[in-house]
C-alpha positions in Angstrom: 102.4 -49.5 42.5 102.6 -52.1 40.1 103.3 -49.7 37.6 106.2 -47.9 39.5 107.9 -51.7 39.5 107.3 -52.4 36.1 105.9 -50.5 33.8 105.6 -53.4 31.0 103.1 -55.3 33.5 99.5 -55.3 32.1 97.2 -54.6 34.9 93.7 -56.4 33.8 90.1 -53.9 34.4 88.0 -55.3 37.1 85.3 -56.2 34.3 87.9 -58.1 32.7 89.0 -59.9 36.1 84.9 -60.4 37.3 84.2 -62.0 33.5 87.3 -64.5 34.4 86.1 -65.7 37.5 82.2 -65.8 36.6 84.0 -68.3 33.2 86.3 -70.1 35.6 83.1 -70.9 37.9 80.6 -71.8 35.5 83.3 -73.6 34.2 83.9 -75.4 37.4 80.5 -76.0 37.9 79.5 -78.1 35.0 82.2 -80.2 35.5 81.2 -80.9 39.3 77.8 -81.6 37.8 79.3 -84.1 34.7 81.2 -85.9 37.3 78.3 -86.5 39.7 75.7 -87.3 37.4 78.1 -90.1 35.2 79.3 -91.7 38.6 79.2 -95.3 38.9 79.3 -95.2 42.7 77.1 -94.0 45.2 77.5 -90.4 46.4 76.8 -89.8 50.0 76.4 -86.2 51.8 77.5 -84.7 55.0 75.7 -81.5 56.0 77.5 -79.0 58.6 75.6 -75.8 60.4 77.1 -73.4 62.5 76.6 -69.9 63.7 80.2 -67.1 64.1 80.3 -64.9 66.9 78.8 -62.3 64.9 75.2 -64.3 64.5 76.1 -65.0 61.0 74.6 -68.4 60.2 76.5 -71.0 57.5 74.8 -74.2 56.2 77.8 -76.0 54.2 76.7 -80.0 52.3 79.5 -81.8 50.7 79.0 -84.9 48.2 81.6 -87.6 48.4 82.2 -90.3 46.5 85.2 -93.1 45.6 86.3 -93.0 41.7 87.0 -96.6 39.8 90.2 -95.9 40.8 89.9 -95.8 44.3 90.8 -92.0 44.6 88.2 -90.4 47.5 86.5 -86.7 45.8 84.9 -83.9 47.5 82.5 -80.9 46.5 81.4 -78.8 48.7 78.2 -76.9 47.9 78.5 -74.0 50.3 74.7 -72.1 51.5 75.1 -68.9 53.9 
C-alpha cells in the first residue's frame, strides 16, 4: 500500500527493522545501567503484581531516584 502512495518510499526488511530495535534496546539498556550504577542518591523500588482476566500473571519493579538537579527518574524493569 505504501508502494501504491509513493513509490520513492523505502520500505525497510523485517531483519533490518528487528536488528534496529534489538540496537535501540541494548542501547537503552546500558544507559539505564550507567545511570544507576554512577548515582549519587539512593535508588528506591516499588514492586507491582497483578493477574488479567485471562490468568496471565505480571510482576512489574521500578527504580526511582532524584538527579543533582532535582529532576525525579523512572525505569521500569518489567517481568511477565
Amino acid at each position: 500500500m505504501i508502494s501504491l502512495l509513493r513509490k520513492d518510499a523505502f520500505i525497510p526488511s523485517a531483519d533490518t527493522i528487528k536488528n534496529y530495535i534489538m540496537t535501540s534496546f541494548n542501547d537503552s539498556q546500558k544507559k539505564v545501567a550507567s545511570i544507576l550504577q554512577n548515582t549519587s542518591s539512593k535508588i528506591s523500588f516499588t514492586i507491582d503484581a497483578w493477574t488479567s482476566s485471562n490468568n496471565f500473571s505480571f510482576l512489574e519493579i521500578t527504580a526511582h531516584l532524584v538527579t543533582e538537579n532535582w529532576e525525579i527518574k523512572k525505569f521500569p524493569f518489567r517481568f511477565y
